[in-house]
N, C-alpha and C positions, 0 to 999 in steps of 0.2 A: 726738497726738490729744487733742481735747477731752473730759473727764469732764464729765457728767450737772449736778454742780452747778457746773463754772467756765461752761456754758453758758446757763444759767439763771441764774445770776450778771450774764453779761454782757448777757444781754436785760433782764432786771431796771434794768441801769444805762442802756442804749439806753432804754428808754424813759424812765427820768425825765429823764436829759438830753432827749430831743426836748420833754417835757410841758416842762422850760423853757425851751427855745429858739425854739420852735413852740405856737399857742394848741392846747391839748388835743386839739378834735376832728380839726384838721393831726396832728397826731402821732397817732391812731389811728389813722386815714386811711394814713399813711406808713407805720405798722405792719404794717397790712393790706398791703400792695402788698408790703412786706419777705417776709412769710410766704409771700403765693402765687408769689415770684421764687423764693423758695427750693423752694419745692413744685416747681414746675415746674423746677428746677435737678435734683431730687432725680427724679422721674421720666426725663428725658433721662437724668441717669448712670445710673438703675438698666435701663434699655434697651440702653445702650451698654457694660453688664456692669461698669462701676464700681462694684459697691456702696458700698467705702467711703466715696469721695467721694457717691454719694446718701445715703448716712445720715448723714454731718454736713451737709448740707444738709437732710433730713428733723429733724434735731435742735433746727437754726437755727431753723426755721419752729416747733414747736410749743415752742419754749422763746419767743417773740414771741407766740403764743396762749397760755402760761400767765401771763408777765407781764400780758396785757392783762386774764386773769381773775381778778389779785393785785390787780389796782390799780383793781377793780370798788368804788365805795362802794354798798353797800347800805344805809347809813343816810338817804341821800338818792334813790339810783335804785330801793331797793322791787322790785317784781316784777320792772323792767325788769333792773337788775344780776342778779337771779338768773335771769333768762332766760338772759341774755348769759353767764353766768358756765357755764349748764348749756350752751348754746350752743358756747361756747368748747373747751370741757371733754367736747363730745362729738366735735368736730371733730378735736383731738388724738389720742382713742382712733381715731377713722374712720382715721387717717395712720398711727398707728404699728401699728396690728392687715392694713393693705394694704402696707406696704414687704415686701419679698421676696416678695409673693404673684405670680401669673400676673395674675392682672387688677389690680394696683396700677395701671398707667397710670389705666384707668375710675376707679377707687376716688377717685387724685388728680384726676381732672377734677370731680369730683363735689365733692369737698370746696374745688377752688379755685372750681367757681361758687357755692357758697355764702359763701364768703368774698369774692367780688367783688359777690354780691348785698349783704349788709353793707355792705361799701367803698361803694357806691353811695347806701347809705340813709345811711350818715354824710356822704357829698359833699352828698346831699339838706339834709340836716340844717344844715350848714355854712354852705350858700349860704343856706337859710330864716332863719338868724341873721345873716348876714351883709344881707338885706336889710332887717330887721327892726331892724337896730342904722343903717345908714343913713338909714331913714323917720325913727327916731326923733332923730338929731342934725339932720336936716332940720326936721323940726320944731321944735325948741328955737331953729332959728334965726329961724324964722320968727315965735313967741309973743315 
């Protein structure tokens, strides 16, 4: 079994590997989807009486929400990274104060639709620079 910080170690390295292999908003994006697979991996075992395998899969998912709230710049994102950062940071308490509870299933549905709400505003966001960055090489080709 995995310790607390070899797990958080290794989401630590998953994401900076994907921020280089992947343009940023792709890799929080991919992050997001990681954590709620895990959520929802972590809910079915704790159903089917596995707990141990749901708690490393509960540990998976908010050690990918702590990373992403380590590697918030607040010197450039301002209110937004500390939104995100208290965001991130409340959703991990929500997971880890509902694993063994009677209503953890609720608990985790709750906290994966707000992590797909996210996931969604960053696909928004993505595609808005993505089209943004298009117009604009169109243009230069046309001047």
């Amino acid at each position: 079994m995995m310790t607390q910080s070899s797990v958080a170690y290794r989401a630590n390295q998953a994401y900076r590997g994907a921020a280089i292999t992947v343009p940023p908003l792709k890799a929080v994006i991919m992050l997001l989807n990681g954590a709620i697979t895990f959520l929802q991996r972590s809910s079915q075992a704790q159903q089917a009486k596995r707990f141990e395998e749901g708690y490393e899969h509960l540990t998976r998912a908010t050690a990918i929400l702590r990373g992403l709230s380590h590697h918030l710049d607040s010197t450039h994102g301002g209110a937004m990274a500390e939104r995100l950062y208290q965001t991130y940071n409340s959703l991990i308490v929500a997971c880890l104060r509902s694993y063994g509870r009677p209503q953890a299933a609720e608990n985790y549905r709750r906290v994966i639709a707000s992590l797909s709400e996210l996931r969604e505003a960053w696909e928004f966001v993505d595609a808005a620079s993505a089209r943004n960055a298009r117009a604009g090489s169109s243009e230069s080709l046309v001047r």
